[in-house]
N, C-alpha and C positions, 0 to 999 in steps of 0.2 A: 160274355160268360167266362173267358179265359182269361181275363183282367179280374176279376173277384175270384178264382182260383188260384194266381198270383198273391195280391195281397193276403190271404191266408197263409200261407204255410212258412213256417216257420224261419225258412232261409234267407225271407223276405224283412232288410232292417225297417227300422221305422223312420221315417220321414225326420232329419234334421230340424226340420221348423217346427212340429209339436212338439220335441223335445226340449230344443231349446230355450223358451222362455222359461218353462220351470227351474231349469238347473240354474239361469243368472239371476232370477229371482229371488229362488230359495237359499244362495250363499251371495252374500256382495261382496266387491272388493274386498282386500286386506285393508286398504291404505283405507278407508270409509270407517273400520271397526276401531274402537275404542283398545285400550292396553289389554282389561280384562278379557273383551273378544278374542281378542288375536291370541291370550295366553290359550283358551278356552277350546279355540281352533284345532292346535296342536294337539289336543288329545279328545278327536271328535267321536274315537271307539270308548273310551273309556267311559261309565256314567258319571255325569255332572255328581251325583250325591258323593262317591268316591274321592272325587279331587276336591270339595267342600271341606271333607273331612282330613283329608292330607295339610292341607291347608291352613286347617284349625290346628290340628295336631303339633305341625311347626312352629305356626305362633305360641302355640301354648312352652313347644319349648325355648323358644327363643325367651319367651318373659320369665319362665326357672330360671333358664342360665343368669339373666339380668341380676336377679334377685338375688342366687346365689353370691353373684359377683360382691353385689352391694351387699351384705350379710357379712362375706369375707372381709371387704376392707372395715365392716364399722368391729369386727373381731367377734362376730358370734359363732364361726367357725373358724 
């Protein structure tokens, strides 16, 4: 009875081995993930839709600037 009183209360951690398979399961290696995972990893608090949009946002200026460029030298600005 003093053993099922024990594992109750709170002080008591929880067993290494139920824990553990979920934590290596649910994340693999670094060296296993692809470029986009590992970029992905690095910001696992932020939501994915956010850094989508970051993303987009950059490309989109990176292809202005191109254009601009090109625009400049053929002399339309």
């Amino acid at each position: 009875m003093e053993e099922k009183e024990k594992t109750l209360t709170p002080e008591t951690p929880e067993t290494p081995d139920a824990a553990a398979p979920e934590t290596e399961s649910a994340r693999p290696d670094r060296s296993q993930l692809n470029a986009f995972e590992n970029f992905y990893e690095n910001f696992r608090k932020v939501p994915l839709k956010y850094i989508d949009i970051f993303i987009g946002v950059c490309i989109t200026a990176l292809v202005v600037v191109i254009l601009i460029g090109i625009l400049k030298s053929k002399g339309f600005f």
